[in-house]
Structure formats: C-alpha cells, structure tokens
KENU-387159 format. One record per atom (N, C-alpha, C): x, y, z; residue in one letter. Coordinates in steps of 0.1 Angstrom, whole numbers, plus 5000, padded with zeros to 4 digits. Example, Ala and Ser with C-alpha at 12.3 -4.5 7.8 and 13.67 -1.06 7.14 Angstrom:
BEGIN
513249435078A;512349555078A;513249675078A;512849785071S;513749895071S;512950005079S;
END
This chain:
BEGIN
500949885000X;500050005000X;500950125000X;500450174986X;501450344990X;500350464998X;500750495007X;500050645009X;500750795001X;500050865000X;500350994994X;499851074997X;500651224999X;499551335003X;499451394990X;498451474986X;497951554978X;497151674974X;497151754964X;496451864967X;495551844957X;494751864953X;493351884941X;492952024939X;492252044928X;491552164927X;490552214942X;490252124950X;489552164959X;489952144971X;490952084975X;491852054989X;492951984989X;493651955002X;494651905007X;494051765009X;494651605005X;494451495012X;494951405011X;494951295018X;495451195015X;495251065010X;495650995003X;495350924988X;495750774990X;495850684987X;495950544982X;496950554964X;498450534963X;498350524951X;497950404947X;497050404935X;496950284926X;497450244913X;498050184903X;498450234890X;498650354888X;498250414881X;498250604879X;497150654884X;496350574895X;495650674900X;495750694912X;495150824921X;494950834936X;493850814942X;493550714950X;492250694958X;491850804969X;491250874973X;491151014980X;490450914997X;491550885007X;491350785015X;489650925022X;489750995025X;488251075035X;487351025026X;487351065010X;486251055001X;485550935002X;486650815003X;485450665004X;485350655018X;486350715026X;485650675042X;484150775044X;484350905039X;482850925040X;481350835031X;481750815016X;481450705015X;480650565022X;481650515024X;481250395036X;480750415046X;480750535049X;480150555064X;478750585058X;478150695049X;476850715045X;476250535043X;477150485032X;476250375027X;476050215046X;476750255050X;476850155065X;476050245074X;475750365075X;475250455082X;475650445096X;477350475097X;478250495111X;478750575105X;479550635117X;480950715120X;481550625126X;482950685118X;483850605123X;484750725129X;485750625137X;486850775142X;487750795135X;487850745124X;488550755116X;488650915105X;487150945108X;487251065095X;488251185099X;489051275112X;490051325113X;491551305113X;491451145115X;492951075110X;492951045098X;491951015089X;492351055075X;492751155065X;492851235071X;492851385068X;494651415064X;495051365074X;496551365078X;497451265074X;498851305071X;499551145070X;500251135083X;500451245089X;500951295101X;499851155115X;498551235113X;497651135120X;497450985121X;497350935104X;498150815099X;499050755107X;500050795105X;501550755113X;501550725129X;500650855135X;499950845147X;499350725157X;498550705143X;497850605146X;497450475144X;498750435134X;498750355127X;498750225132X;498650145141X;498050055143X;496950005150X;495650095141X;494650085138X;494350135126X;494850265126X;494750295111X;494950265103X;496050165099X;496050125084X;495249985085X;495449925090X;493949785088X;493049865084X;492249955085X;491250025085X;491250075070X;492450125066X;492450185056X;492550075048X;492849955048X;493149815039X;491849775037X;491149795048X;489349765046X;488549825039X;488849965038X;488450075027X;488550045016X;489850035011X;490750024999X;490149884995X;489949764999X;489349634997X;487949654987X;487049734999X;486049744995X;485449834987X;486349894985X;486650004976X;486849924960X;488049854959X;488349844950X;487449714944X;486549594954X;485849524950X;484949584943X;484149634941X;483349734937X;482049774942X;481849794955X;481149804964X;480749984962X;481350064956X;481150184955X;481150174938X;481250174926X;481750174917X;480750264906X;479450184914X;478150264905X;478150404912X;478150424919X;478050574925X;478850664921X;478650784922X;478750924920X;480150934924X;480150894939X;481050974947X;482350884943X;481950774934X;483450654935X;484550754927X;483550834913X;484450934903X;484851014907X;484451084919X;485051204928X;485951114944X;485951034944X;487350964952X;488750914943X;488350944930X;489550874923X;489650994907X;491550994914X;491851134906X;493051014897X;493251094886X;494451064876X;495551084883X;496451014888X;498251074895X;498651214889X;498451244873X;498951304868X;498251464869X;496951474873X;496351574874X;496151664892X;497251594894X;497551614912X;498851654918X;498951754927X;499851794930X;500351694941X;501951634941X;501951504952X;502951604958X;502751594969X;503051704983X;504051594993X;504851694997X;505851605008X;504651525013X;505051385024X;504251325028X;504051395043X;505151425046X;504951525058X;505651655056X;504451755058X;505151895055X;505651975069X;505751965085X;506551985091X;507151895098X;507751745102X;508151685107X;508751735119X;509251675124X;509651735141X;510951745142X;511851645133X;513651635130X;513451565116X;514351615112X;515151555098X;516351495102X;516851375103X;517951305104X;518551265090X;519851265087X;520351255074X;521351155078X;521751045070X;522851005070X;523451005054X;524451075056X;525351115044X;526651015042X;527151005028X;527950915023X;528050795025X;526550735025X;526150605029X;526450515019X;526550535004X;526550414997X;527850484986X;528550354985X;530450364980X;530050474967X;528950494957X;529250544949X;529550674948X;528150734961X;528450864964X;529550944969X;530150824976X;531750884980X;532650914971X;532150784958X;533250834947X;532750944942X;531650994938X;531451124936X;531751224939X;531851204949X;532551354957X;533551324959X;534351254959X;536051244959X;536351204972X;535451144982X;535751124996X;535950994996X;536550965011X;536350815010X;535450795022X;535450625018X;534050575027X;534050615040X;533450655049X;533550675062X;533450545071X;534650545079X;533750425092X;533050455097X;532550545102X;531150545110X;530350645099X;529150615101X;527950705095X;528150855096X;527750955086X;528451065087X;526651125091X;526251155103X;524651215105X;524851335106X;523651435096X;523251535099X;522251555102X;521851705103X;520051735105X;519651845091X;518751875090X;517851935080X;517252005084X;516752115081X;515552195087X;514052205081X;513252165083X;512052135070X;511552215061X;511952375058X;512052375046X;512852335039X;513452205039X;514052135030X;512952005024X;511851995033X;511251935021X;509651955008X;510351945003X;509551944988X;508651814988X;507351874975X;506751744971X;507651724954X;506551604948X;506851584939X;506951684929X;508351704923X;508451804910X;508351924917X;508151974928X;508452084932X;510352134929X;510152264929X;511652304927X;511952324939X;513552294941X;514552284950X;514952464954X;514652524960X;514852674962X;516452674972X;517452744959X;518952724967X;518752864973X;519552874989X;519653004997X;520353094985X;520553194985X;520853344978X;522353254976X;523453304986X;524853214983X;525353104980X;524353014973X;524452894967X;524152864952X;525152844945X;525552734931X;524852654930X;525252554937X;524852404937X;524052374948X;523452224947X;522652174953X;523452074968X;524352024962X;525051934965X;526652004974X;
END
C-alpha cells in the first residue's frame, strides 16, 4: 500500500496510490460510512498522514478495509466513487509530511556517492540534521539559499 498526500482543485488529502491513480482515502471513508450508516473515528485521521502514522495501528487495517472494498466494487456505480479517484497525473503530490519534528540524514552511505564527491568511505555513519524547509513534494523546485550554486 502506498499512501500519498495531495492537493486537488478543491483540497489538501490523503490518497491510496493505485496504478496512475489516487484513491482520496476521506472520500470513500465518507462514502462507507453514508452507505453503513456509522461514523467512524477514523474521519480526522484520514485527513492527515501525520495522523496516519499516529495511529497506525489501527489505522492502516482500516484503511486496507476501505481500499478492499473500495476496489471490490462495492462503490463503483455511485457518484461519489468518480470524485474519490483522481488521475496521478492531474494532482499535485505533496511531501508526505510537510513539518516533521527532525530531519535526520545519513550522508555518504553508499560507495558510489563517495566516489562522487572524491571522499572516501566513512567508518562510522556521517549524521546530519535538516531543517523542513527542506522538504518538497513531487516536482516541486528545489529553492537554493541566495549564496548557493549548487545543490549538492
């Protein structure tokens, strides 16, 4: 199961990739809850991947249950199945977390990159930290500080 966060013409959410498409995980939870006629506790941890992660063990069975019955075709004739499911390509894919709490890096971890930069392999792991404007979604541009060339 991949999760993804995403933006649409109409919101922020979180998605199920499928082949090239995104399943909009709130859209069929609301969904299932109309046609079962419950709430679940689920509808503000869907929202989030942040919450997700939170909560995840309960939440992702949950969300395996969705996606199951989702994709059996338990929703398929309905309305709302075409407005839970977007093209990949017509969607903006967003970090999965856009402020994390630490960024931990381990740098010059695999032989090639060392040879790239002309260093040699480190014995111990070389860890940094990051600050979270350093993360991007998909295809977003990499924004270098004013005194920076390079990326790298």
């Amino acid at each position: 199961m991949k999760l993804v966060t995403f933006r649409n013409q109409l919101n922020t959410d979180v998605g199920i990739l499928k082949n090239e498409y995104v399943i909009s995980l709130s859209a069929i939870n609301e969904w299932f809850c109309l046609v079962n006629k419950k709430n679940t506790k689920y509808k503000n941890i869907l929202l989030s991947m942040e919450e997700i992660i939170k909560n995840s063990d309960s939440a992702l069975p949950y969300i395996e249950k969705l996606v199951e019955y989702y994709i059996n075709g338990n929703i398929t004739g309905d309305k709302r199945a075409k407005d839970a499911t977007f093209s990949f390509n017509e969607l903006e894919i967003l970090a999965p977390l856009d402020r994390p709490e630490k960024i931990i890096c381990v740098g010059l971890n695999y032989l090639d990159h060392c040879i790239e930069t002309g260093m040699e392999a480190p014995i111990s792991p070389v860890i940094f930290s990051k600050f979270t404007n350093a993360i991007i979604g998909n295809c977003q541009a990499i924004e270098l500080p004013i005194n920076s060339q390079e990326v790298d």
